[in-house]
C-alpha positions in Angstrom: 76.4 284.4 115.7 73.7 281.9 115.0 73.6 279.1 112.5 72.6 280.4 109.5 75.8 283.3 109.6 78.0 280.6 110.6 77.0 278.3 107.6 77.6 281.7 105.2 81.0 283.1 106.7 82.1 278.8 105.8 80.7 279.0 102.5 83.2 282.4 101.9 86.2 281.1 102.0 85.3 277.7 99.5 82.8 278.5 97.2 84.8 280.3 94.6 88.0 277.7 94.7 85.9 275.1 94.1 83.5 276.6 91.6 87.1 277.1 89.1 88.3 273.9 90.7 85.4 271.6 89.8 84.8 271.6 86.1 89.2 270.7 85.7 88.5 267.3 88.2 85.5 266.5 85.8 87.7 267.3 82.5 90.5 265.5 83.9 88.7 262.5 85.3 86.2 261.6 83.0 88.5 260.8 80.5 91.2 259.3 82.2 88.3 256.6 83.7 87.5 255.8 80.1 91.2 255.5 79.2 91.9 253.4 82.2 88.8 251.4 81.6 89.5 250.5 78.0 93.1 249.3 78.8 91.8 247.2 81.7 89.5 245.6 79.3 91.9 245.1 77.0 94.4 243.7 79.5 91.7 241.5 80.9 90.6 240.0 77.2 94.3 239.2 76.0 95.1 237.5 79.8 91.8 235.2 80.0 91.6 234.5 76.1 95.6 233.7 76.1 95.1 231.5 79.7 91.9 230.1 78.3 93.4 228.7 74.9 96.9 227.6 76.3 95.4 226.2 79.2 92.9 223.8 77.0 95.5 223.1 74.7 98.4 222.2 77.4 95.4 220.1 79.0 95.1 217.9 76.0 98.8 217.7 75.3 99.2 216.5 78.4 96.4 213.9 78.6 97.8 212.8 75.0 101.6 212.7 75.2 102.0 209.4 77.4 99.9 207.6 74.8 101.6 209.4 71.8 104.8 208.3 73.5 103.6 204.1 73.4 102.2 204.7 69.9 105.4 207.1 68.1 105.9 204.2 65.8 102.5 203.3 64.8 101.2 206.4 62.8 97.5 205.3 61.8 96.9 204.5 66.0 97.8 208.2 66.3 95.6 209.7 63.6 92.7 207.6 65.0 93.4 208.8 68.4 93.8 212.4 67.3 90.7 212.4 65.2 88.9 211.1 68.5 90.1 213.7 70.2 89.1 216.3 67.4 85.5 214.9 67.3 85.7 214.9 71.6 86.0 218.9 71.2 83.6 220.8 69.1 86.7 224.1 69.9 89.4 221.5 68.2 89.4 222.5 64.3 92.6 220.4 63.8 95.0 218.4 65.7 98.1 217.6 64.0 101.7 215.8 65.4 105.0 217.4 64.0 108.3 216.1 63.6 111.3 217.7 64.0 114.8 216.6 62.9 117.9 218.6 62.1 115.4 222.0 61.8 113.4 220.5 59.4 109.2 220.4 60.2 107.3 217.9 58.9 103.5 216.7 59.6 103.2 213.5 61.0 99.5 213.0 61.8 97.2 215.3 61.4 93.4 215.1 61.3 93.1 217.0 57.9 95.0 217.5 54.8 96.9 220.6 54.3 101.0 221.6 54.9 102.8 224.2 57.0 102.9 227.9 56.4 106.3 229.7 56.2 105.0 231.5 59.1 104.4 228.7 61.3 107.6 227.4 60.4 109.7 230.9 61.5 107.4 229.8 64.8 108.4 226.2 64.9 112.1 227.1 65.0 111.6 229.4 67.8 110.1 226.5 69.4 112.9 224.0 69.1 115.2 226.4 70.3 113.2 226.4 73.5 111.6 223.0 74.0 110.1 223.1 77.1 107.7 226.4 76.1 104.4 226.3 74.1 103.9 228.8 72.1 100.0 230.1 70.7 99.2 232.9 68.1 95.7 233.8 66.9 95.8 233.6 62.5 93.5 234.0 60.4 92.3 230.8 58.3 91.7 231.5 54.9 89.9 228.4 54.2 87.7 229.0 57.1 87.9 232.4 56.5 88.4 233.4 60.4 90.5 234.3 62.7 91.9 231.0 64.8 93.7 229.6 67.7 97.4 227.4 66.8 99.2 226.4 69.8 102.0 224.2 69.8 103.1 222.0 73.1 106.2 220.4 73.0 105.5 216.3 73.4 108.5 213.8 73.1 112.1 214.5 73.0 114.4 211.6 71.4 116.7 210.2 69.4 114.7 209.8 66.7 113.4 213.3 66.7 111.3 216.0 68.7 107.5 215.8 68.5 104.7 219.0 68.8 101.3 218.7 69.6 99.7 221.3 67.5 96.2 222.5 68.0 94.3 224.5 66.0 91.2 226.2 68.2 88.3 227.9 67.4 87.5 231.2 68.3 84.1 230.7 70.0 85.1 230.3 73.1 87.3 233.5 72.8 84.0 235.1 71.8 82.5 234.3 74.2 85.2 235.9 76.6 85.2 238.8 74.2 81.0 239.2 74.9 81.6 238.8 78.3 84.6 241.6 78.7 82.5 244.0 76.1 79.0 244.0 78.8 81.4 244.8 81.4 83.0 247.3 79.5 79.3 248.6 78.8 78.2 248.4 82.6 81.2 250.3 83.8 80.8 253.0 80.9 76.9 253.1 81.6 77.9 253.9 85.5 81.1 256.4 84.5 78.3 258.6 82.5 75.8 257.9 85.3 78.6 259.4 87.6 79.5 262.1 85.1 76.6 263.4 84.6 75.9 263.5 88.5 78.5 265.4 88.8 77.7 268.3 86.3 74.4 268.1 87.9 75.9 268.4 91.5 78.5 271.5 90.1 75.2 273.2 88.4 73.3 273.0 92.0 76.1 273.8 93.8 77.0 276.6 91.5 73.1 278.1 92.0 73.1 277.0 95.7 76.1 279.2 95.9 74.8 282.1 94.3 71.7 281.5 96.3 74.1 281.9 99.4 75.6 285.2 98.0 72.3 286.6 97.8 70.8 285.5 101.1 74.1 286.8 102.4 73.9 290.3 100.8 69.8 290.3 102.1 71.5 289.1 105.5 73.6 292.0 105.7 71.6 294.8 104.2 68.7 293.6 106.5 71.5 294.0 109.7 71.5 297.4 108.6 68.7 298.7 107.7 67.6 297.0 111.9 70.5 299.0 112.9 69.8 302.1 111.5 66.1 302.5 111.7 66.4 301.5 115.7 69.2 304.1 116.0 67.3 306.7 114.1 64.0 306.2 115.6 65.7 306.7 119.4 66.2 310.2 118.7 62.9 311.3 117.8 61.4 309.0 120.3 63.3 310.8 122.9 62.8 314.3 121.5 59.2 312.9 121.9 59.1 311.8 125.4 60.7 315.3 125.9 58.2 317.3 124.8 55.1 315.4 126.7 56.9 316.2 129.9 57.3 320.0 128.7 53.6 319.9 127.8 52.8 318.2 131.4 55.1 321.3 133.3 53.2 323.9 131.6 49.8 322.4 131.7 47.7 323.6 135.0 47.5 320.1 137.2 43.1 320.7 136.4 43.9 320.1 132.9 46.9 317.6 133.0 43.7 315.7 134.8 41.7 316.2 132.1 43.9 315.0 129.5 45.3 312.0 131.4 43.8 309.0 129.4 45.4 310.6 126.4 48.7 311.2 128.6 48.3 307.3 129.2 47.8 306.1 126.1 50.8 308.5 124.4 52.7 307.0 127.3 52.0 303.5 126.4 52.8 303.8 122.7 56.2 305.5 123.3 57.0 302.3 125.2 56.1 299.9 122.9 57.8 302.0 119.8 60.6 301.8 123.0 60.7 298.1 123.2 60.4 297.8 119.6 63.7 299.4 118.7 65.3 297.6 121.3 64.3 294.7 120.2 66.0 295.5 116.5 69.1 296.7 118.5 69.4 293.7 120.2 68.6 291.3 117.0 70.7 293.3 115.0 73.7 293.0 117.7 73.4 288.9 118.1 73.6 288.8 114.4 76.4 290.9 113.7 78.0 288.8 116.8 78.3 292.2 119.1 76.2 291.0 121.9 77.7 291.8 125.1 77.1 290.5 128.4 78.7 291.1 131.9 78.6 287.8 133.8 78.8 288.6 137.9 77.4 286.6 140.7 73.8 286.6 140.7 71.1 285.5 143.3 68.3 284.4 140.3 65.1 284.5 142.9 66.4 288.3 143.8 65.9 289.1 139.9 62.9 287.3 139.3 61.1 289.3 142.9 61.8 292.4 141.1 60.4 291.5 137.5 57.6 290.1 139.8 57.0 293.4 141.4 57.1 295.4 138.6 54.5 293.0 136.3 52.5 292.2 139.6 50.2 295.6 138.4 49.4 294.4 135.2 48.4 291.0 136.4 46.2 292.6 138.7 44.6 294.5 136.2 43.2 291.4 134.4 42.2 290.0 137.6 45.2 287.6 137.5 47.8 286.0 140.3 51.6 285.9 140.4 52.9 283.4 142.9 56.4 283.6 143.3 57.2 281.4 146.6 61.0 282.5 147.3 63.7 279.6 147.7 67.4 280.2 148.7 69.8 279.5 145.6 73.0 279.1 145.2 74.4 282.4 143.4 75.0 282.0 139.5 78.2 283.7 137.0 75.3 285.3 134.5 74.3 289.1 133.6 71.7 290.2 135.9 70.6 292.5 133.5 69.9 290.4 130.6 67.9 288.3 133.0 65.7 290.6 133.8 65.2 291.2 130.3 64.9 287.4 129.5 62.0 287.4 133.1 60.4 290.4 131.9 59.4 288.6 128.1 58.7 285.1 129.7 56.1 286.5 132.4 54.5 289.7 130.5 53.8 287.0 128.0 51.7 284.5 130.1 49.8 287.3 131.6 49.1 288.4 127.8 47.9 284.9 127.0 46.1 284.3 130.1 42.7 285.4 130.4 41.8 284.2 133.7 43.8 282.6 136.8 47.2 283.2 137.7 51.0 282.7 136.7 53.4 280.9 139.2 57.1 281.3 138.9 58.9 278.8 140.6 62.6 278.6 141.0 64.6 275.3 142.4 68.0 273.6 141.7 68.3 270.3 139.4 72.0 269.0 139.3 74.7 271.6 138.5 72.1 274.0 137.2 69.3 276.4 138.4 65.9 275.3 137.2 63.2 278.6 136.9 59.6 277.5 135.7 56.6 280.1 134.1 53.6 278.2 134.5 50.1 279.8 133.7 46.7 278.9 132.8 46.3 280.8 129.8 45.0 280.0 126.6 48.3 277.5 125.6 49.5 277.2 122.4 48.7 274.9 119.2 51.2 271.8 118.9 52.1 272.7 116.0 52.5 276.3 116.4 55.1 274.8 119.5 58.3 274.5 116.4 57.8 277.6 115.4 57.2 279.7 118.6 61.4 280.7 118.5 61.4 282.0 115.1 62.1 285.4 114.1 58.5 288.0 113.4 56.4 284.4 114.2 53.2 284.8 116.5 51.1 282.6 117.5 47.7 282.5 115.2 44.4 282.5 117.4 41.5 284.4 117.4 41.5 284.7 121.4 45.1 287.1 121.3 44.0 288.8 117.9 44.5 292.0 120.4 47.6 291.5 121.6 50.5 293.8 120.3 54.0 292.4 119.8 56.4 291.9 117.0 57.6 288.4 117.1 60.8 289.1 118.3 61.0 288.5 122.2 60.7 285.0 122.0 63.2 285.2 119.4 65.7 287.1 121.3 65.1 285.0 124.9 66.4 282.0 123.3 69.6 283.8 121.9 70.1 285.5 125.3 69.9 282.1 127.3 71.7 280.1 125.3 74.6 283.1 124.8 74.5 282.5 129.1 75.2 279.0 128.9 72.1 278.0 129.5 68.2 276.7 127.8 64.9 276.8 127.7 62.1 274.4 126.9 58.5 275.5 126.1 55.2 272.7 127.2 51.8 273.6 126.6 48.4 272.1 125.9 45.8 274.2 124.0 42.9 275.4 126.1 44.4 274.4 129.4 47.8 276.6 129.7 51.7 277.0 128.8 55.2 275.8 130.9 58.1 277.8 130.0 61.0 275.8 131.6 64.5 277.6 131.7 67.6 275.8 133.0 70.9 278.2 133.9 74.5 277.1 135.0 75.6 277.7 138.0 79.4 277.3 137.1 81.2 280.2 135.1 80.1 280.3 131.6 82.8 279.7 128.8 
């Protein structure tokens, strides 16, 4: 099973869950960011405005109280010292000294004229239940006609009463938290729609990828049959075929068997490329579908190669061409004897194609924990870019020097599958114009 099947048989089994499960997560999350982002805003605002404002006002209080303390009795010293401090803080809107005695709230200093609300007061008797605890509430001035800041610190606790700080802040700097927390808001929304709409995207592409899939997996499969059947029904005429040319040879006197022998010879050459053709699509068609079979034995590798040697030794010699095959000793190999052969017969039939002139040595050696056979010839060699593509399916090699030579694209194809299904590789060098190196490397240990 190669690759591309194993990639499909994965994509079975998830692509419909997760096409029905996809679009809920994006329903579901997209709004629950938003909802989580607005809350965390608002969460964020009220802390840093509330810490902001107390923390100013508490800061002040706290500078101010030992000096209201030394000047309690001496009221216009505290107005001028308040109405520094106002005119010290451009946030400060008012600053004002209370005095409370028996429940009763008065204003001692304050910076500008006007008298408590009955809703500060409800506030001011919360206060002086709990002394030590400053208390701030954002109102809304009418006179200023916005929204403002009172926060009231505890300052002196005595006999002759208890005294409150109280501040009234402006806004601004509240704004100004406000602008800050609203951009962030607005970047984090900006990147939750960036994110969304990424995600639609990527469930759209997926979606098509996966349809894509289902129809390069139907093509996948009808293709598997169509190879097996045509192969399967193309043996039986072939055979009925060979058959009949031997009938035809029987019955024919041996003057005119002579006489028709180039035809005999070219019939006979046909049938056995249409032979290797179909099974070539049997044996594609079987490492797709995952039914390849092999029958690993011990193997002497130089005893197989001598034979495919032998038997491609007469075409050699009809193009004027070598084989040098110098024989070694090797240690014996767990592999299938016949699909090396097979694998043999391809690599060399193919450099005497491609070689025009010269020879082809085969030479066989051991490297490490693996057997080490090399095809060298000084053929035509290949294009270097032509090399990445010379173990695809149906891909020859383009050149007007081998526009003659019959194949189908396949062998290459179906050597690589074969060697690798034994455990083992192979490696193609070549320069163009000087010659090709087809370098296989085999196991020598059992194959798992």
């Amino acid at each position: 099973m190669n690759l591309s099947t194993k990639i499909i048989e994965k994509l079975k089994g998830i692509k419909k869950p997760a096409l029905a499960i996809y679009p809920i997560i994006i329903i579901i999350t997209i709004p629950s960011l938003l909802i989580i982002n607005t809350i965390w805003n608002l969460k964020s605002f009220g802390r840093d405005a509330n810490f902001i404002v107390r923390h100013q006002a508490v800061s002040i209080a706290e500078v101010l109280a030992p000096i209201i303390k030394e000047k309690i009795s001496s009221p216009e010293d505290l107005k001028r010292l308040l109405e520094e401090v106002n005119a010290s803080n451009e946030d400060i809107i008012k600053a004002s000294l209370l005095k409370e005695k028996e429940g009763d709230f008065t204003i001692y200093v304050s910076t500008k004229e006007g008298g408590l609300q009955e809703t500060e007061m409800a506030a001011l008797n919360q206060l002086a239940k709990g002394f030590n605890q400053p208390i701030a509430g954002l109102t809304y001035d009418p006179n200023l006609r916005k929204d403002v800041w009172n926060v009231v610190t505890p300052i002196v606790n005595d006999e002759s009463g208890n005294y409150f700080l109280k501040v009234v802040l402006d806004t601004k700097s509240v704004s100004e938290i406000l602008s800050r927390t609203t951009k962030d808001s607005i970047v984090i929304l900006v990147i939750l729609v960036v994110v969304t709409i990424i995600l639609i995207a990527n469930h759209f592409v997926f979606y098509l990828r996966s349809l894509r899939t289902k129809q390069l997996e139907e093509l996948d499969r009808l293709k598997d049959e169509f190879i097996s059947i045509a192969a399967h029904e193309l043996r039986a005429p072939m055979t009925a075929l060979i058959g009949y040319l031997e009938l035809l040879r029987g019955k024919l006197a041996p003057s005119e068997v002579e006489k028709i022998k180039p035809d005999l010879e070219i019939l006979n050459s046909l049938i056995g490329d249409l032979d290797s053709l179909i099974n070539e699509l049997l044996d594609v068609s079987r490492i797709e579908q995952g039914r390849f079979q092999v029958n690993l034995v011990d193997v002497k590798v130089e005893e197989v190669i001598q034979k495919v040697v032998n038997i491609m030794l007469p075409q050699a010699k009809q193009k004027g061409l070598d084989i040098i095959f110098a024989e070694v000793n090797l240690p014996s190999i767990k592999s299938d004897p016949e699909r090396l052969r097979q694998v043999f017969t391809n690599i060399i039939s193919n450099s005497i194609k491609y070689t025009l002139e010269g020879r082809v040595d085969v030479r066989a050696e051991v490297e490490e924990k693996f057997v080490k056979i090399t095809v060298k010839d000084t053929g035509i060699g290949i294009p270097g870019e032509e090399l990445t593509k010379l173990f695809s399916k149906f891909h020859r090699v383009k050149d007007k020097k081998t526009i003659d030579v019959r194949g189908t694209g396949l062998g290459l194809w179906i050597t690589k599958q074969i060697i690798e299904i034994l455990g083992g590789r192979i490696n193609v060098e070549s320069i163009y114009g000087t010659g090709t190196s087809v370098i296989i490397t085999l196991p020598v240990g059992r194959v798992l």
